[in-house]
Residue, then its C-alpha position, 0 to 999 in steps of 0.5 A: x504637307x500641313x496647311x502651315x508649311x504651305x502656307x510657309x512656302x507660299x509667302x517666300x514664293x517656295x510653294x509647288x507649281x500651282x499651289x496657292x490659297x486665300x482661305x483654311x478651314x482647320x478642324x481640331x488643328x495645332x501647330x507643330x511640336x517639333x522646335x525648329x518648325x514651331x519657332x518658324x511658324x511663331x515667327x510672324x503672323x499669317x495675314x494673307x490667308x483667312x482660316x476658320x479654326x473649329x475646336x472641340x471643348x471635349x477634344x482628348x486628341x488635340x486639347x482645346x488650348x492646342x488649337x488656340x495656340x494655332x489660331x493666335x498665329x493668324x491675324x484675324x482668325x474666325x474661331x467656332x467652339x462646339x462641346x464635342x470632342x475631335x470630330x467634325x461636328x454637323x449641329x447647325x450652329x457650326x455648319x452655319x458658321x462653316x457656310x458663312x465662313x465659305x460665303x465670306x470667301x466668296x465675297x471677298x475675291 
C-alpha cells in the first residue's frame, strides 16, 4: 500500500491492526493517476501526519510539478528540492534537511 491509502485508512479507523503514523518522509512521491483514487486523495487535506516531500529538479521519472501536486495535499508539508534527479540525494544540504525534519518529530511527540 502507498503511504496515502494508509494514511487514508488510518484517518476512518480502517488501517491494519497496529498501523499508525505521525510523520512521512516521501522521495520523488506522487499521487495516484488512477481517477477514482486520485479524487479520494484530493478530497481534503492531510493534517495529521507530517511529511517531508524531497524533489529532484532533474527528475525524468517523476517530474518536479508530479511531486508538488502531492505535497499540496498536505496541510504543512516541509519541501527540499535538490538539482539531482530521481535518486535519494547525500549532499548535506538535504541530509541536514532530512535530520531536522526527523529532530522536529522528535520534538513534537
Amino acid at each position: 500500500r502507498c503511504v496515502l491509502l494508509l494514511w487514508w485508512e488510518q484517518e476512518r479507523g480502517e488501517a491494519p491492526p497496529n498501523v499508525q503514523f505521525r510523520f512521512c518522509c516521501l522521495f520523488s512521491g506522487f499521487l495516484p493517476r488512477d481517477p477514482h483514487w486520485l479524487s479520494i486523495m484530493k478530497e481534503q487535506k492531510v493534517g495529521t501526519v507530517r511529511s517531508l516531500h524531497v524533489i529532484g529538479e532533474s527528475d525524468t521519472l517523476v517530474p518536479p510539478a508530479r511531486s508538488l501536486q502531492l505535497a499540496e495535499i498536505f496541510t504543512e508539508p516541509a519541501v527540499v528540492r535538490h538539482s539531482k534527479g530521481h535518486l535519494v540525494p547525500s549532499d548535506k544540504v538535504v541530509r541536514d534537511s532530512f535530520k531536522e525534519f526527523l529532530l522536529k518529530q522528535q520534538v513534537d511527540r
